[in-house]
C-alpha positions, 0 to 999 in steps of 0.5 A: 500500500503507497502513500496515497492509499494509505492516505484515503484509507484514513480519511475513508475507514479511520476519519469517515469523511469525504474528501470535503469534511476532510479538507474542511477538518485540516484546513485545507481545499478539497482540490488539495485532499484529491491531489493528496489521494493522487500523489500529484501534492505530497502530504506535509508532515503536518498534516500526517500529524495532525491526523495522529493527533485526532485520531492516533494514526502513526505519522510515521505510518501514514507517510512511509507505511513504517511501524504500526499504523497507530501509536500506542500510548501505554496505558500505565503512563499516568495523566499529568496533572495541569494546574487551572488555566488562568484561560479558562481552557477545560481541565480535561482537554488540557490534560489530553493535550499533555498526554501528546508527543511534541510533534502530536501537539505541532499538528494539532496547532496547525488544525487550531490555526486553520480553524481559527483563520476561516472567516465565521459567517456573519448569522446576525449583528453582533451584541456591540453592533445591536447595542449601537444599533439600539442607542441609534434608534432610541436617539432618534426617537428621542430627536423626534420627541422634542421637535 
């Protein structure tokens, strides 16, 4: 099995995604995701860890078909404690978060950043634009009152 088969067998058996949820989860185009499946765009390694960190499928194995196709974490290694974060982030994805290797914790930044750089629909105004929106009307209202 190549890289690209190994690539879609995530994507299709581990992730159950079309190329068009995947591309959304790693913040990338869809037309990526096909050339990844094509071999004609070579999978990052940042990408190939970001997958291991969301679903435990071995970089290693991904990109070289080396080693088991997912890590293991041994089971005795216990969960370190993370003080409370001053962010408020949840105690439990904090401790999962420590429980990753260094490079795990790379590629989940990057889907963090890709997350984070996708422009957010617009569904309503915001609280701030409402309440301006509010004062306007009270204001000319109240204009009105006193002609």
């Amino acid at each position: 099995m190549n890289v690209t088969e190994r690539f879609k067998k995530v994507r299709k058996e581990i992730a159950k995604k079309n190329q068009k949820e995947m591309a959304e989860l790693l913040g990338v185009s869809e037309i990526t995701i096909r050339r990844y499946e094509t071999g004609k765009t070579e999978i990052p390694k940042v990408v190939a860890l970001a997958l291991e960190a969301l679903y435990g499928v071995n970089h290693r194995w991904l990109l070289t078909g080396e080693g088991p196709m997912f890590v293991s974490h041994s089971q005795e290694e216990p969960i370190k404690e993370t003080p409370t974060n001053q962010a408020g982030i949840d105690r439990e994805l904090a401790q999962m978060i420590s429980m990753l290797s260094p490079e795990q914790q790379e590629g989940l930044k990057m889907l963090f950043r890709g997350y984070l750089q996708k422009p957010t629909p617009k569904l309503s105004a915001s609280s701030s634009e409402r309440r301006e929106e509010t004062a306007n009307l009270s204001n000319s209202h109240d204009e009105n009152m006193v002609r």
